[in-house]
DRENDO-1510 file (C-alpha; in Angstrom, 1 decimal, always signed):
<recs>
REC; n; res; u; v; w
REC; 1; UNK; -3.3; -9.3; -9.2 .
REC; 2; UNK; -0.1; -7.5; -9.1 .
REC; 3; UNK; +2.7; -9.5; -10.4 .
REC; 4; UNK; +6.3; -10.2; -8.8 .
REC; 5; UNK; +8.6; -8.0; -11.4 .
REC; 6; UNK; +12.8; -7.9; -11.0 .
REC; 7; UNK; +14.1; -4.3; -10.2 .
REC; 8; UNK; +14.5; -2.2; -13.5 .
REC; 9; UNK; +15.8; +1.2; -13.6 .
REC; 10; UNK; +17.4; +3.6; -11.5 .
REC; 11; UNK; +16.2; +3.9; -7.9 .
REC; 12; UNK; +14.9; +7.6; -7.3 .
REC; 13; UNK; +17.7; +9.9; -5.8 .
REC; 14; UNK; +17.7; +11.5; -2.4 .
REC; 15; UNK; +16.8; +14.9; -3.9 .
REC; 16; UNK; +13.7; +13.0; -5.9 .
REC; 17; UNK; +12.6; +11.5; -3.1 .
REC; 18; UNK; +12.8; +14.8; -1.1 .
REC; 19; UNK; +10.5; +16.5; -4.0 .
REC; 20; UNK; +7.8; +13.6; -3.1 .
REC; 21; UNK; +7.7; +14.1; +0.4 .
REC; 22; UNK; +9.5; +10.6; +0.8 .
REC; 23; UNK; +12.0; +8.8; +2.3 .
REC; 24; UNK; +13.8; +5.4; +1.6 .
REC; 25; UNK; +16.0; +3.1; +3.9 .
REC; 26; UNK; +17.0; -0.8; +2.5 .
REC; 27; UNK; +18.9; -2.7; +4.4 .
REC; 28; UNK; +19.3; -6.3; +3.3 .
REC; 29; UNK; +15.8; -7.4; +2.9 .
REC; 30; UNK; +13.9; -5.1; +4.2 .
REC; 31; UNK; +12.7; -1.3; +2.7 .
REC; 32; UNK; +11.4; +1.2; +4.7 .
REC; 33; UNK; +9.0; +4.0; +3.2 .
REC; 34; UNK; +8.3; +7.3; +4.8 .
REC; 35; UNK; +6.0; +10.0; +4.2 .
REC; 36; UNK; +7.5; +12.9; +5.0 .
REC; 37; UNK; +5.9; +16.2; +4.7 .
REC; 38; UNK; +5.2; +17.3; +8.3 .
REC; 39; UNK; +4.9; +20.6; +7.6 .
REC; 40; UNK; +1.5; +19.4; +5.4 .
REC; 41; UNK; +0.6; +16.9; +8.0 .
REC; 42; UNK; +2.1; +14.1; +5.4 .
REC; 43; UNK; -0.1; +15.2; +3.0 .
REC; 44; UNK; +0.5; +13.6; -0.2 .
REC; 45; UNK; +0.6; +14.7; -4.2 .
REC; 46; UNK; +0.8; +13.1; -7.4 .
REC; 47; UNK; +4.5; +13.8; -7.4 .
REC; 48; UNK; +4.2; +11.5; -4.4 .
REC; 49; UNK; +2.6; +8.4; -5.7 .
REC; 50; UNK; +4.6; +8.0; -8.8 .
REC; 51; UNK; +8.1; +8.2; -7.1 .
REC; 52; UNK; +6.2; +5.2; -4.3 .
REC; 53; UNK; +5.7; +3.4; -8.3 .
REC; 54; UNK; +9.3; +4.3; -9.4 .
REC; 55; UNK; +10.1; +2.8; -5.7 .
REC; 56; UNK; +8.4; -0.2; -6.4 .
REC; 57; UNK; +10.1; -0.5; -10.2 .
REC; 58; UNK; +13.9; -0.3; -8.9 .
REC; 59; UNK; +13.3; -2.4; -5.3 .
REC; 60; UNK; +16.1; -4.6; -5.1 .
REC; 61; UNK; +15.7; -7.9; -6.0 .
REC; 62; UNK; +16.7; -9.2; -2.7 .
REC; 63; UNK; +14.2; -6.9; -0.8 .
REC; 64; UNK; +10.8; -8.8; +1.2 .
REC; 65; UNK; +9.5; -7.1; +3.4 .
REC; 66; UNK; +8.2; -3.1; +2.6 .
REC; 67; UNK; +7.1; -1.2; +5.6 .
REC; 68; UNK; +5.7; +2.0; +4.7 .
REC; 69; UNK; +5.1; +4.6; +7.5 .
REC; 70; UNK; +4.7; +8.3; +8.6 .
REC; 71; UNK; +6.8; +10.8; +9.7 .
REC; 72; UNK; +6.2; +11.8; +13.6 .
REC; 73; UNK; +2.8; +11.4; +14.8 .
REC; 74; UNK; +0.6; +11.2; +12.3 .
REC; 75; UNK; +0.6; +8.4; +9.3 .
REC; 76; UNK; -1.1; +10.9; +6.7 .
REC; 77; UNK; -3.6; +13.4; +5.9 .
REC; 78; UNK; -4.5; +12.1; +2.7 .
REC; 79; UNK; -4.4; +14.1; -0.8 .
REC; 80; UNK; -2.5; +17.6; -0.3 .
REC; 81; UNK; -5.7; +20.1; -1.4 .
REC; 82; UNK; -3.4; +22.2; -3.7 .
REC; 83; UNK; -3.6; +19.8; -6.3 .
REC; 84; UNK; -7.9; +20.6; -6.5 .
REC; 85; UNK; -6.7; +24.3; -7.1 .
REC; 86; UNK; -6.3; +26.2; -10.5 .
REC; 87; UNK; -2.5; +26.4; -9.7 .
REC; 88; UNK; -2.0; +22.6; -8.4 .
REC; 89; UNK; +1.2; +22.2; -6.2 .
REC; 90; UNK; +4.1; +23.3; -7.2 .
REC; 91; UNK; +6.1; +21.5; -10.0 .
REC; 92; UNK; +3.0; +19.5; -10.4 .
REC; 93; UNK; -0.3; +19.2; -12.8 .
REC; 94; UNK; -3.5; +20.3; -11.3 .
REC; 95; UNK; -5.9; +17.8; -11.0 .
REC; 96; UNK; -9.1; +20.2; -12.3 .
REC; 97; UNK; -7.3; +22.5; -14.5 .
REC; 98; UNK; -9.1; +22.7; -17.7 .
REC; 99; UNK; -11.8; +20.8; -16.6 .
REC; 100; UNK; -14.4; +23.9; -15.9 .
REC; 101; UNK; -14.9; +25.0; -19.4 .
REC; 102; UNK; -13.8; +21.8; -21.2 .
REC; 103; UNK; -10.1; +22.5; -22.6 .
REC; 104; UNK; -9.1; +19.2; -20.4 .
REC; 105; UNK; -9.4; +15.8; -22.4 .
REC; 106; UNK; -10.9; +13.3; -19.7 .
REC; 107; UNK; -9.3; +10.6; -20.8 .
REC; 108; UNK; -5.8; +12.2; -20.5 .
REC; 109; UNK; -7.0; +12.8; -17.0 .
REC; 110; UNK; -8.4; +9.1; -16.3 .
REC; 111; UNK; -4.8; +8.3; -17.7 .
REC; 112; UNK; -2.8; +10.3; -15.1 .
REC; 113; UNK; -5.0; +8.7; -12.3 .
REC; 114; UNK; -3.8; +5.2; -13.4 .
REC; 115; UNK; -0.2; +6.3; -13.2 .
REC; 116; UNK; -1.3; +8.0; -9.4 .
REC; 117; UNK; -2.7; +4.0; -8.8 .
REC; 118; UNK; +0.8; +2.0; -9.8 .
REC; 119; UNK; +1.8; +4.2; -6.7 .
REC; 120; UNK; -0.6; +2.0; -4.9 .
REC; 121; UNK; -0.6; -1.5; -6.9 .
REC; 122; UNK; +2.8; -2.9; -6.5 .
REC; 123; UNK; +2.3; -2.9; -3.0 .
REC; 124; UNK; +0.1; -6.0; -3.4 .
REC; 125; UNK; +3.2; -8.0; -5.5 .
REC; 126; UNK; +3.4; -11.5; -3.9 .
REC; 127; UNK; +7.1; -11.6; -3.9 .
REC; 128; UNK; +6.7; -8.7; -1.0 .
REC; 129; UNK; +5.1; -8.7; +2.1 .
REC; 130; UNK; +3.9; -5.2; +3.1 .
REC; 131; UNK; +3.0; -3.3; +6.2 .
REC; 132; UNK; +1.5; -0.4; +7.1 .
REC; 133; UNK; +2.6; +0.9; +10.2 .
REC; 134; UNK; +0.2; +3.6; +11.5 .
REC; 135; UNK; +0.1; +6.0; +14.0 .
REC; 136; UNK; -2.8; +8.9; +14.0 .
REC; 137; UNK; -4.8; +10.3; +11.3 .
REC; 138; UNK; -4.4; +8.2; +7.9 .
REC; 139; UNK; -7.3; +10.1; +5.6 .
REC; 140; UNK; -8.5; +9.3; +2.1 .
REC; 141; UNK; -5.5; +8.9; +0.4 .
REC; 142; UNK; -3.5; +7.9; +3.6 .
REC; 143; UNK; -6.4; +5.5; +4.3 .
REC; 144; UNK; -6.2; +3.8; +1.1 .
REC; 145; UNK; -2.5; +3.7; +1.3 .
REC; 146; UNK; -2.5; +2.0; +4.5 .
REC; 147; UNK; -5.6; -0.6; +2.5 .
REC; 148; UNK; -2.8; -1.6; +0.2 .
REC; 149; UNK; -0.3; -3.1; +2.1 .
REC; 150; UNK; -0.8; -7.0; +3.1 .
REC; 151; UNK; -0.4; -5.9; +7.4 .
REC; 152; UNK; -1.4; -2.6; +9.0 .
REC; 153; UNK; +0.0; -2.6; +12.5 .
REC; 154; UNK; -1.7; +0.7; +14.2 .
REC; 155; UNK; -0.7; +2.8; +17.1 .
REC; 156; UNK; -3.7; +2.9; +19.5 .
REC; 157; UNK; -3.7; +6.5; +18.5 .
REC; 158; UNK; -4.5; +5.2; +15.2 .
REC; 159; UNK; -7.5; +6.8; +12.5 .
REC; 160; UNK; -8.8; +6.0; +9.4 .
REC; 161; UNK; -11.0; +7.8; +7.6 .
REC; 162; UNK; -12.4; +8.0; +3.6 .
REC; 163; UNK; -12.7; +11.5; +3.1 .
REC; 164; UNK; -12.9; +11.4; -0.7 .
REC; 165; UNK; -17.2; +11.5; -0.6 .
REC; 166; UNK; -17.1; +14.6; +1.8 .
REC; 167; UNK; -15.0; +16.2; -0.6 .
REC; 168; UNK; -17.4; +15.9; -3.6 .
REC; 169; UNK; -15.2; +13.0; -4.8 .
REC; 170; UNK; -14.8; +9.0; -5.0 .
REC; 171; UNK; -11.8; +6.8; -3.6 .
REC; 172; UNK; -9.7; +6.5; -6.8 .
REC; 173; UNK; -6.3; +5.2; -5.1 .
REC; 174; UNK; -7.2; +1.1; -5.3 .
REC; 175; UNK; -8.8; +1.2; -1.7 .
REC; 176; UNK; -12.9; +0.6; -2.6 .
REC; 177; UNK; -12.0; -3.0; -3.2 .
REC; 178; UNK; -10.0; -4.0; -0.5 .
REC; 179; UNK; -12.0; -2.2; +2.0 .
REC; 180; UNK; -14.9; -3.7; +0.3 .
REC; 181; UNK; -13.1; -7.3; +1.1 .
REC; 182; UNK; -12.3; -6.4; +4.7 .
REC; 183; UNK; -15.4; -5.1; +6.1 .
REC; 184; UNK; -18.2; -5.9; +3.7 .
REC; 185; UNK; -20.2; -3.6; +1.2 .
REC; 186; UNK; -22.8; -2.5; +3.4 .
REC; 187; UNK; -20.3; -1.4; +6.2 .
REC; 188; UNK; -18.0; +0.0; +3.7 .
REC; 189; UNK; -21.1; +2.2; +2.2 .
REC; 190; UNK; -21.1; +3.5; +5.9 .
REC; 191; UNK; -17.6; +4.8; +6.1 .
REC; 192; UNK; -17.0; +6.2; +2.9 .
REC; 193; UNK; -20.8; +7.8; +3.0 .
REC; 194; UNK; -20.3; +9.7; +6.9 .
REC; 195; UNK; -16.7; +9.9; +6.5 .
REC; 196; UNK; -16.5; +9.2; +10.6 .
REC; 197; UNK; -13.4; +8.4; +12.3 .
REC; 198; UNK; -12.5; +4.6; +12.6 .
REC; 199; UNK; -10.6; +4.1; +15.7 .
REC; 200; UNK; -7.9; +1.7; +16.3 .
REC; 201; UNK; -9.9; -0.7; +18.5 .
REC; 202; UNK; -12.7; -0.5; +15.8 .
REC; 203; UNK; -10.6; -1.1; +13.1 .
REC; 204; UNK; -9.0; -4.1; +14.8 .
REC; 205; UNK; -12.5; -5.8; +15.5 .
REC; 206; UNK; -13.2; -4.6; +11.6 .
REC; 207; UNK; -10.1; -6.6; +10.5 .
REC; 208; UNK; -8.9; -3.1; +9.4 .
REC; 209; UNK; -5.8; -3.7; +11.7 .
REC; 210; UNK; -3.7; -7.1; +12.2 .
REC; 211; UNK; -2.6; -5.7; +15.7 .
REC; 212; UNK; -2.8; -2.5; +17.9 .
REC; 213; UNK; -0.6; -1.5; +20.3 .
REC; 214; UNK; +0.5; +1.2; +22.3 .
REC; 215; UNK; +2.4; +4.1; +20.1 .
REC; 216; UNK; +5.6; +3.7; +21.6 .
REC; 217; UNK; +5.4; +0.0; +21.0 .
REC; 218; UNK; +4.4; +0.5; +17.3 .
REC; 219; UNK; +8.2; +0.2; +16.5 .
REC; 220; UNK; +9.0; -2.8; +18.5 .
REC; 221; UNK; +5.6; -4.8; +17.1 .
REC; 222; UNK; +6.7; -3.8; +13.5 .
REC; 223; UNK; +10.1; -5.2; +14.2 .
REC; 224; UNK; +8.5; -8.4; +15.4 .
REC; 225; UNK; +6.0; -9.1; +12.6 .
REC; 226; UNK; +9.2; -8.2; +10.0 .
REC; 227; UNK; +11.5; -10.6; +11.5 .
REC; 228; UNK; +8.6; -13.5; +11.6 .
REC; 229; UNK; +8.1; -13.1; +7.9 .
REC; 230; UNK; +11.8; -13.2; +7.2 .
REC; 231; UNK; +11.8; -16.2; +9.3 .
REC; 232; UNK; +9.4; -18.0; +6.7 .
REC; 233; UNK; +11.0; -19.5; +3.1 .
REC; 234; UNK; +10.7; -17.0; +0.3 .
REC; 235; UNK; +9.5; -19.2; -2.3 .
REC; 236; UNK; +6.8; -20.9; -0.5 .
REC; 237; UNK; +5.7; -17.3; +1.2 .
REC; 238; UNK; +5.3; -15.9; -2.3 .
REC; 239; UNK; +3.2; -18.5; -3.6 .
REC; 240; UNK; +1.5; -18.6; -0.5 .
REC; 241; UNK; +0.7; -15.2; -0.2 .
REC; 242; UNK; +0.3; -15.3; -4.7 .
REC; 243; UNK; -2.8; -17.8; -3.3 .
REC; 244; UNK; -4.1; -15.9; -1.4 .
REC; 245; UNK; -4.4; -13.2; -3.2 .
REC; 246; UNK; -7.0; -15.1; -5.7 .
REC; 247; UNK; -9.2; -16.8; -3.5 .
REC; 248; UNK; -11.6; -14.2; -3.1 .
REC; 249; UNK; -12.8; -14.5; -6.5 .
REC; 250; UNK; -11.4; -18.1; -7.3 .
REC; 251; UNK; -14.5; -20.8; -6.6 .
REC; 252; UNK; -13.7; -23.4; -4.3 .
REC; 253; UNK; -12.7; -25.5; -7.3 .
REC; 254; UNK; -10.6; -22.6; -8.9 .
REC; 255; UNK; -8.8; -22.3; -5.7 .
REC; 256; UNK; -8.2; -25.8; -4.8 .
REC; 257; UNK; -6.8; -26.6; -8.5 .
REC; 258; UNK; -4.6; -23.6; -8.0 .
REC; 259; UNK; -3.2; -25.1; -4.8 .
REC; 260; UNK; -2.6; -28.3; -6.1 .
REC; 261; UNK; -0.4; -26.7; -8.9 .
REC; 262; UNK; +1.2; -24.2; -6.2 .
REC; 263; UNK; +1.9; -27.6; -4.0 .
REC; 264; UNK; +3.4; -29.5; -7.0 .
REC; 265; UNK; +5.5; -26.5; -7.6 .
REC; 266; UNK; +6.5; -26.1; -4.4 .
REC; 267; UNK; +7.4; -30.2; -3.9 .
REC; 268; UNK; +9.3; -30.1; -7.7 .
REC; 269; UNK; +11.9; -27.2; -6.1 .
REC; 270; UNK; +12.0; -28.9; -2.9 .
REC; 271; UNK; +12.9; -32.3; -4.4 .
REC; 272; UNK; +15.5; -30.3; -6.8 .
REC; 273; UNK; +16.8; -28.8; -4.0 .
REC; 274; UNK; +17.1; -32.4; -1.7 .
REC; 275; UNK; +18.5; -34.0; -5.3 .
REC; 276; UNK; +22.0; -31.1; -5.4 .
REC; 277; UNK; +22.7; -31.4; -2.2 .
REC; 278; UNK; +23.1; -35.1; -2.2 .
REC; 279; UNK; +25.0; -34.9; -5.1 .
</recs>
């Protein structure tokens, strides 16, 4: 389970976040995330993934909520295809280069991909609460993306698709498990094996999406499930959501102990709290 970390380092510049095809708004406690590379769809790179880890790393402290999002009309079209070529994407490392006739050491590759997957892995920190917001095509990567984040809030124009086994490849961007969690292994084989179009209204029945809603609503809905979690106490949505989190592979009696600790936590700061402001 990802962990609740305290910002370290610098926050990615403008420029940086430019390179990656991002952009980053925080105001007060909340941090909005956008993919921005229209001109490729939103198509994403490595570049890409570990500036949305360095994001993660230098969040401020006071930050919640993270909604992460797409430029115009369109949430993302997955893994930019440059980075499967010889020549990769510019100012980046291809993916397959070397791998042909055996000068590239897999494990230096299986390395890179865990740095692509922090990208991914700190959405999932229970000291954040995280929503997708989605409108159109999210694919593979996008798909996955959108998987990692607590919410997903689509557009009824919404699509999600896992185009990694079309492609001659596996999902490699933390989305087999939660998908797996979500719809169940035998309907997950399905999508991932056709590589079909989910609709919004699907997904919604799925439990792929929290909420759908027309697309020019998708703001306003965001808005409204933002400002509910603010509304909630920090501390008890954290270990809430840090709960959570567990259950599905806590036993019942792993995950009943683990709420009576959270609950004697949570009564120890309340009482603490009660106790300095009586005296």
């Amino acid at each position: 389970m990802a962990q609740a970390s305290n910002a370290s380092g610098t926050p990615p510049t403008d420029e940086a976040l430019g390179r990656a095809g991002l952009r980053l708004a925080v105001e007060g406690q909340v941090a909005r995330i956008t993919i921005s590379r229209p001109e490729r769809r939103n198509a994403m790179t490595g570049r890409t993934w570990t500036t949305l880890a360095e994001i993660g790393r230098t969040l401020p402290a006071d930050v919640r909520v993270v909604v992460v999002s797409g430029e115009g009309d369109i949430f993302s079209a997955g893994i930019d295809l440059n980075m499967f070529t010889p020549e990769g994407v510019d100012g980046e490392r291809s993916i397959v280069a070397g791998l042909a006739d055996g000068s590239a050491d897999p494990a230096d590759l299986e390395g890179y991909i865990a740095e692509l997957q922090q990208g991914f892995l700190w959405l999932r920190r229970p000291d954040l609460v995280t929503i997708a917001a989605v409108r159109g095509h999210a694919i593979g990567a996008g798909f996955q993306l959108a998987l990692s984040c607590d919410l997903r809030i689509l557009a009824d124009d919404a699509k999600f698709c896992m185009k990694e086994p079309a492609l001659g490849l596996v999902p490699d961007l933390t989305g087999t498990k939660p998908l797996v969690d979500i719809v169940g292994v035998h309907r997950a084989v399905e999508i991932c094996l056709t590589a079909r179009r989910v609709g919004a209204e699907e997904a919604r029945d799925l439990g792929l999406a929290e909420l759908v809603v027309p697309a020019d609503e998708l703001p306003g809905a965001v808005d409204d499930a933002v400002a509910a979690v603010l509304a909630t106490d920090r501390d008890a949505a954290t270990a809430t959501k840090a709960l959570l989190r567990q259950a599905p592979d806590n036993t019942l009696e792993e995950q009943v102990a683990a709420e009576r600790r959270a609950q004697v936590g949570r009564l120890t700061a309340l009482a603490a709290g009660m106790a300095a402001g009586q005296g």
